[in-house]
C-alpha positions in Angstrom: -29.9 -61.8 -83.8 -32.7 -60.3 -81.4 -31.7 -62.9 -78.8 -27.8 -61.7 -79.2 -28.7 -57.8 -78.9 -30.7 -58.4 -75.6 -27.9 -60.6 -74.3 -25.5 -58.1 -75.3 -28.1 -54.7 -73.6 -28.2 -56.8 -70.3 -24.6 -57.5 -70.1 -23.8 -53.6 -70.8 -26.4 -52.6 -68.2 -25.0 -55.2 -65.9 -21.2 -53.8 -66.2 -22.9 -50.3 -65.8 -24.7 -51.3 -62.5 -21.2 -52.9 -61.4 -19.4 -49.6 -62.2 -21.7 -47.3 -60.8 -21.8 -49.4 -57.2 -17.8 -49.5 -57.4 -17.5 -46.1 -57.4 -20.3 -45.7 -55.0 -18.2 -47.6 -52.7 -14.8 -45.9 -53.4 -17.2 -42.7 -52.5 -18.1 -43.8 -49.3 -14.5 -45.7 -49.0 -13.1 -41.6 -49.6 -15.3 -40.4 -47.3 -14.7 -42.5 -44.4 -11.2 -42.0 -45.2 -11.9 -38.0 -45.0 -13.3 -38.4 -41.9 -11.1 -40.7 -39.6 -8.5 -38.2 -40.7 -10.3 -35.0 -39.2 -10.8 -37.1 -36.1 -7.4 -38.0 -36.0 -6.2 -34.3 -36.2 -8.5 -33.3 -33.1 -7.0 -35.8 -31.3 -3.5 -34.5 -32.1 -4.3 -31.1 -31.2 -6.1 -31.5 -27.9 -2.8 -33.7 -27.1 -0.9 -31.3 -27.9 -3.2 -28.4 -25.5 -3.0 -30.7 -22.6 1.1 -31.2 -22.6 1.2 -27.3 -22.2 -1.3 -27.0 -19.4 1.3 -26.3 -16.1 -0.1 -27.0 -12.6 -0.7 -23.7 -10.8 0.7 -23.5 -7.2 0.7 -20.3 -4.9 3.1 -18.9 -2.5 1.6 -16.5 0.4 3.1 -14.1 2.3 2.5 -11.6 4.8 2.4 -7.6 4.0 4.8 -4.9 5.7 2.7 -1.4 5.1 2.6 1.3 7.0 -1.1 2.0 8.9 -1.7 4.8 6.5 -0.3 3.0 3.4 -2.4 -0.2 3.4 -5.4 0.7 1.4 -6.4 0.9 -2.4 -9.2 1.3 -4.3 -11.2 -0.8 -7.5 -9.9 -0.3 -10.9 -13.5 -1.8 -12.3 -11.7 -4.4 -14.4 -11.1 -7.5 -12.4 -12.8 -9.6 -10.3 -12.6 -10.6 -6.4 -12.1 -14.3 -6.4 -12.1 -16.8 -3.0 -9.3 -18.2 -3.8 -6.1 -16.8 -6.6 -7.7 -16.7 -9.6 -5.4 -19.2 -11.4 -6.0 -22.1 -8.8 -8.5 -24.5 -9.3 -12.4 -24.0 -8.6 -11.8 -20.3 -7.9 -15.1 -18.8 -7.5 -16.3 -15.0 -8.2 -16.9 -12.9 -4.4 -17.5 -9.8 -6.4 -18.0 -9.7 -10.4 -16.7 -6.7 -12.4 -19.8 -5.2 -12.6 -20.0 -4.6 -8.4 -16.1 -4.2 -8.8 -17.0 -0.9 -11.9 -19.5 0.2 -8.9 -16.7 0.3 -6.0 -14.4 2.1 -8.2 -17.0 4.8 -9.0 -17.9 5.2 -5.4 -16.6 7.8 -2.6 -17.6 6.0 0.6 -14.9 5.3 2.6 -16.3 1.8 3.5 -15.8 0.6 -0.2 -12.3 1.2 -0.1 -10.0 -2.1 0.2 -7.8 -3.1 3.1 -4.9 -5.1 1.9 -3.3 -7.4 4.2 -1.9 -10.5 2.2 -0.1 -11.5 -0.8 0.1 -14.5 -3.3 2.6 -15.5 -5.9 2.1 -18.2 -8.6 4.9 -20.3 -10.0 4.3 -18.5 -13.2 4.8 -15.1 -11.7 1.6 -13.5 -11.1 0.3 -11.7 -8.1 -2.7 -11.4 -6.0 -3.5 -9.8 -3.2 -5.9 -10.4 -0.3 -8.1 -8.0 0.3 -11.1 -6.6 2.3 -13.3 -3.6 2.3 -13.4 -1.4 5.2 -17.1 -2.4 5.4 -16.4 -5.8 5.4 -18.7 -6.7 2.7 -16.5 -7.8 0.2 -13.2 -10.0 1.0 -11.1 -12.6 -1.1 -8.2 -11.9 -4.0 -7.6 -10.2 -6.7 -5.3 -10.3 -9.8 -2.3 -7.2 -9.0 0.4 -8.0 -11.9 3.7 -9.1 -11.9 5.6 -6.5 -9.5 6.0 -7.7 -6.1 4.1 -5.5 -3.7 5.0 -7.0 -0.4 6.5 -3.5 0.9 5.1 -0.6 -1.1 1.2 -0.7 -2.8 2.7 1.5 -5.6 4.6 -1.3 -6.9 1.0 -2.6 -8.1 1.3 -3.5 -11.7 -1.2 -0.4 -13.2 -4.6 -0.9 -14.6 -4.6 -3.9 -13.0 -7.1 -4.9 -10.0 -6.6 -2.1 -7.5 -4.3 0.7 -7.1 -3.4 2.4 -3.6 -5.5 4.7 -1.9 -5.1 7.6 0.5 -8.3 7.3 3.0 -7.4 10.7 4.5 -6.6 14.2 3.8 -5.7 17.4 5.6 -8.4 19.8 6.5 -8.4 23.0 8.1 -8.8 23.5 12.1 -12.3 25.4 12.8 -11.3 29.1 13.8 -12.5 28.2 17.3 -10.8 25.1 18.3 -12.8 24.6 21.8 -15.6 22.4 21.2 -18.5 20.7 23.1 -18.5 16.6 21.4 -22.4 15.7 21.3 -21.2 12.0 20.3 -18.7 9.0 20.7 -15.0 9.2 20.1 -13.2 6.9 17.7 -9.4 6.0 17.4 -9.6 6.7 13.9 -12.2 8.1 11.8 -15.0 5.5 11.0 -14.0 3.6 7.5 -10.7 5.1 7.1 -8.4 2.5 8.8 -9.6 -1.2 9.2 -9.0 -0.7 13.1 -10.8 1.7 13.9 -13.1 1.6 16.3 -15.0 3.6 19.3 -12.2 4.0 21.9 -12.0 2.4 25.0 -13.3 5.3 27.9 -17.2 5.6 28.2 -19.4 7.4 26.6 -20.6 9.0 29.8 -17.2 9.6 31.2 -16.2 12.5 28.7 -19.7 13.7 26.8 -19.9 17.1 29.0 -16.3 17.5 29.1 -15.1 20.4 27.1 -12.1 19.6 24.2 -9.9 21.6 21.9 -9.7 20.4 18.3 -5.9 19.3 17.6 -5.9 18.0 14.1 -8.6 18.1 10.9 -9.1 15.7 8.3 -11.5 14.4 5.1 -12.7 11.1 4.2 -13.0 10.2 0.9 -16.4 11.4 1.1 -15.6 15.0 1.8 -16.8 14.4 5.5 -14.5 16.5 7.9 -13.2 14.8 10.7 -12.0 16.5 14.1 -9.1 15.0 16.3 -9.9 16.3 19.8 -8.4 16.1 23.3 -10.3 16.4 26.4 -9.5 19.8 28.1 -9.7 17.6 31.6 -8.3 14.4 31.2 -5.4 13.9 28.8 -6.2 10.0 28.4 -8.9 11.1 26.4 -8.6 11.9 22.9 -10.1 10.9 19.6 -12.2 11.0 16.1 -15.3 12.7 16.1 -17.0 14.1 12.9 -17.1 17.8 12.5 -21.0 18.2 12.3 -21.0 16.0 15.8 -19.3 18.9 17.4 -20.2 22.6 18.6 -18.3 25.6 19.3 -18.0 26.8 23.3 -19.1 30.1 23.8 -16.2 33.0 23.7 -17.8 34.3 27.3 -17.6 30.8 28.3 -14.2 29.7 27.2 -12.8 33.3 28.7 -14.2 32.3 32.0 -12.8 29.5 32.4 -9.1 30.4 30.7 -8.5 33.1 33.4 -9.4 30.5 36.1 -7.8 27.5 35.3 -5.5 28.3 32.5 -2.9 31.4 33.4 -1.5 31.3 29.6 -2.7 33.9 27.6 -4.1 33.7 23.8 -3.7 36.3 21.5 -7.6 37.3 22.3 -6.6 37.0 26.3 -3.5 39.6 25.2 -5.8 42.2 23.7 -8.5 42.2 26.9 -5.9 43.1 29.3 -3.8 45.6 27.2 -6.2 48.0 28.4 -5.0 47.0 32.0 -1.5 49.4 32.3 0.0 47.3 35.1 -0.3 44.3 33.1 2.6 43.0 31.4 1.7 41.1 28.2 4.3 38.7 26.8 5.1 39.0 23.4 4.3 35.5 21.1 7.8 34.7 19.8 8.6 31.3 20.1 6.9 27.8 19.4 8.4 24.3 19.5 8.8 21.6 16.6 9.2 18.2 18.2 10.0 15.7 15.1 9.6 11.8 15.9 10.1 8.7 13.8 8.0 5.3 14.1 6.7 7.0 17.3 10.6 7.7 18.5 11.8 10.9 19.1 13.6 12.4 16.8 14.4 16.0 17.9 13.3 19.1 18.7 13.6 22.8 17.0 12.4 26.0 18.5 11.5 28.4 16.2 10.5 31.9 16.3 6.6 32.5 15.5 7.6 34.8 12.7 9.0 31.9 10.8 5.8 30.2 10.8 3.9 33.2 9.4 1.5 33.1 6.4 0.4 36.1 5.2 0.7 37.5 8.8 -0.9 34.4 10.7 1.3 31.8 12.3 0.5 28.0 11.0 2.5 25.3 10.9 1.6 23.3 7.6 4.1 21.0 5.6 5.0 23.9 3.3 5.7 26.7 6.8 7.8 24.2 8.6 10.1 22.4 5.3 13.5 24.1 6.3 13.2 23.0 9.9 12.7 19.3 9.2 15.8 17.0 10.4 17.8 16.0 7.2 16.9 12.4 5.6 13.9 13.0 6.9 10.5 14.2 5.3 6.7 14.7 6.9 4.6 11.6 6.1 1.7 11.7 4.2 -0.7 10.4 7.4 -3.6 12.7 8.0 -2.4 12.8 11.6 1.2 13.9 10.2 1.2 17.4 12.2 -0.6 17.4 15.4 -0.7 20.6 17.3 -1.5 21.2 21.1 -4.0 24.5 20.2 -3.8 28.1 18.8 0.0 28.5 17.1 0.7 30.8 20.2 3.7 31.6 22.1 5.7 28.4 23.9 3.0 26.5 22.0 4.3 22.9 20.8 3.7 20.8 17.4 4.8 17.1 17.4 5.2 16.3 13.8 5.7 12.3 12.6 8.5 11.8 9.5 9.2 9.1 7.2 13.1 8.7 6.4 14.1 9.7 3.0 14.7 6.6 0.8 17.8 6.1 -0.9 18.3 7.1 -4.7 21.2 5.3 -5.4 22.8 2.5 -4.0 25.6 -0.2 -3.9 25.7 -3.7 -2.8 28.9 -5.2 -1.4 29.6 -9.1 -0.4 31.7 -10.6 2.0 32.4 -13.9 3.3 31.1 -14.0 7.0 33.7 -16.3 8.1 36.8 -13.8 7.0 34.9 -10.4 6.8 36.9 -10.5 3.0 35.2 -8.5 0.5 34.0 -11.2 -2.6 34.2 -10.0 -6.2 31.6 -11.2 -8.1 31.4 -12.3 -12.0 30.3 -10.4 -14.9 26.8 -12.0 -14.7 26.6 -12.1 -11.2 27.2 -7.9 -11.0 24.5 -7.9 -13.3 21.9 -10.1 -11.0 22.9 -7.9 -8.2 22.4 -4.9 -9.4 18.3 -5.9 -10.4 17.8 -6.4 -6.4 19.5 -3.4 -5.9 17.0 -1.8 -8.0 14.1 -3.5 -6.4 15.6 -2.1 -3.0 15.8 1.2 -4.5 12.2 0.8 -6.4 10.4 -0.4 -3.2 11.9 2.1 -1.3 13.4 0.2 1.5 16.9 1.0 1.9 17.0 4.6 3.6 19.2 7.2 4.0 20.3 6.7 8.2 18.1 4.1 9.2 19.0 0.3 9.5 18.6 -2.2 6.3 14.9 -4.3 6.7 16.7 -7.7 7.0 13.7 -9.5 5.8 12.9 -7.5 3.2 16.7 -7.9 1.8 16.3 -11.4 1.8 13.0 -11.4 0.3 14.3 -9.9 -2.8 17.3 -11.9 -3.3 14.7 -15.1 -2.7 13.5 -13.8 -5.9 16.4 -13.1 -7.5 17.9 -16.7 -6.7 20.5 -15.4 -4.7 20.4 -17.2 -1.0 23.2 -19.8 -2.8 26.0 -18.4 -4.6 28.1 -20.7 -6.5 32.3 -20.2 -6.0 32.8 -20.3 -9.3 30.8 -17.0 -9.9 33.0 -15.4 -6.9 36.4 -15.0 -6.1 36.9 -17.6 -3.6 38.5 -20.9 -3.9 36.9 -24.6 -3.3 34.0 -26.1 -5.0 30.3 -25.8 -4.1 28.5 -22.6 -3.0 28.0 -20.0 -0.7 24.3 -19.5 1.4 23.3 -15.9 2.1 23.8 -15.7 6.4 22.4 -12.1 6.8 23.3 -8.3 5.8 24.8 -5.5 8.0 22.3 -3.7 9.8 24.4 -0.4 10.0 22.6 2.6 9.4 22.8 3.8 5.3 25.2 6.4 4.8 23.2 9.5 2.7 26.3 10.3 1.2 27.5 6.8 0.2 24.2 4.2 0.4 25.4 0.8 0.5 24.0 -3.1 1.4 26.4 -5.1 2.1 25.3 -9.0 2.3 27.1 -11.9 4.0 27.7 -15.5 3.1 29.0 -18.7 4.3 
């Protein structure tokens, strides 16, 4: 009986021992299970990361701005990268914190130059840019708006936005000056050209000059364009605290010598003289140019040009004489002046053409000079360039259609090849963009009209 109770204890505790390693096993047989199936997931979902992952290649092209329209300034929230930043092994030329620091600053040598352009296949921008210090240069992230024509097309809050370097200042109330320093074609750090002009230093640095034109950097430093009283190939950039007033016995010396005109202070010395006949300040000429083209020319009575009893000629004084489809532009050197706003005195004042508001794009086929009407969908396409025309200002009223800039646009648009079917021509295939007229844009009825083959 003993014997058959231990037999009996062993054989439970043996069947115990089996069950407890069984489910041992099926334990570890679960947990192996558990975790070849969270490996197998990772593996499913970096698959899945890499077949979205696009290659990244960059299209660059050159910049059309105007000299006084190619500069911007840090936002402080992106970085200058060697290379676009979406390429491979982009590296950082200037980190956001340096980048916060440029956009805080006012010297004009931490403002940016742009001078290139970059386009990714997935539609972002980038810029190439430089400071006028030359410290920093690579490119930075601008948005999704192409910029190629107009800085202001910049996507905002973005990497940079555009920047004036200059502003108007007023001419010292005596205008003829002694220079105790070098002259520059443009004041330093306020175009990436500028530089110390070409005549030596000795030739011209006793000469006497009369201040033309005043300006301020983004400092607040005033800046003096002055012409040499002598020698009319020398002119230039000096800054104002570089400069000292000639003495009135001085100046009135040498104006009843060598210069018979009379200024209003010459008028009042010889009114005392009866048998001197003092010509009354009347007149003054407006000479208007375009791109450096003449333009044309008003003459205007001094009266008209009066502010609060003084004659000046400012944007605001001389905005009903300006040519129509024109307007002044915004350059710092916009209004130069040839001295005191005296009689048969002469201001030669630089425009910008006004750009269209409106606008209407017309196609022919170049072969038959027909007039193509387009589909539904097509109208629609057309009208979006028309809108970047219109939003990049390029097409403007009386001036000649940019060619290249046309066809840049409809580059983007996918419009160089037009299939037939979408136009109302016969035959199968398509038509290729061949050019765009290049007559002058009607103010009264703006219209593009493109040619195809």
């Amino acid at each position: 009986m003993q014997s058959f109770l231990k037999k009996t204890v062993y054989a439970g505790l043996t069947l115990f021992a089996l069950g407890s390693l069984a489910a041992v096993n099926t334990t570890t047989a679960n947990a192996k299970k558990h975790v070849t199936t969270k490996r197998v997931a990772k593996k499913v979902k970096k698959e899945k990361h890499t077949k979205k992952q696009t290659k990244v290649t960059v299209t660059y092209y050159k910049v059309h701005f105007a000299e006084n329209a190619a500069y911007a300034k840090s936002n402080g929230v992106v970085s200058i990268m060697n290379k676009p930043g979406k390429l491979g092994n982009a590296k950082v030329v200037a980190n956001k914190t340096t980048m916060r620091r440029l956009a805080k600053s006012k010297l004009p040598e931490n403002v940016f130059h742009v001078y290139g352009m970059a386009k990714t296949n997935t539609g972002l921008y980038y810029a190439h840019v430089v400071t006028l210090g030359g410290k920093y240069r690579g490119w930075i992230y601008v948005g999704k708006n192409d910029f190629q024509y107009n800085l202001d097309n910049i996507t905002k809050n973005t990497g940079i936005s555009a920047k004036k370097t200059l502003r108007y200042g007023a001419n010292p109330s005596n205008v003829n000056v002694k220079i105790l320093d070098k002259l520059w074609t443009y004041p330093k750090f306020s175009r990436y050209n500028a530089r110390v002009v070409s005549h030596k230093k000795a030739s011209y640095i006793n000469d006497d000059f009369v201040v033309e034109s005043a300006v301020y950097n983004t400092r607040g430093w005033l800046y003096y364009y002055v012409q040499d009283a002598k020698k009319k190939s020398v002119n230039g950039w000096i800054y104002s605290g570089s400069t000292t007033a000639r003495s009135s016995k001085k100046d009135t010396k040498k104006t009843s010598k060598k210069n018979p005109a009379k200024t209003p202070t010459d008028n009042k010395q010889t009114q005392s003289n009866p048998t001197t006949t003092t010509p009354t300040p009347s007149t003054y000429n407006l000479v208007f140019k375009y791109n450096g083209n003449f333009v044309s020319t008003k003459i205007v009575n001094l009266s008209d040009l009066s502010v609060n009893g003084t004659p000046v000629v400012t944007p605001d004084s001389i905005a009903k004489f300006i040519p129509s489809n024109y307007q002044i532009t915004t350059d710092a050197n916009a209004i130069n002046t040839d001295g005191p706003i005296v009689n048969g005195g002469t201001a030669i004042i630089n425009l910008n053409a006004v750009p269209a508001t409106r606008l209407t794009i017309a196609i022919k086929q170049k072969d038959t000079g027909s007039l193509l009407t387009p589909s539904s969908d097509l109208v629609t396409t057309l009208n979006e360039a028309g809108q970047d025309l219109l939003n990049q200002k390029l097409v403007l009223n009386g001036q000649s259609i940019n060619a290249d800039a046309v066809k840049s646009i409809l580059t983007n648009r996918n419009l160089l090849s037009i299939d037939q079917s979408k136009l109302s021509t016969s035959g199968a295939g398509s038509l290729q963009f061949v050019g765009v007229d290049t007559t002058a844009i009607d103010a009264s009825n703006p219209t593009v009209t493109l040619y195809y083959k």
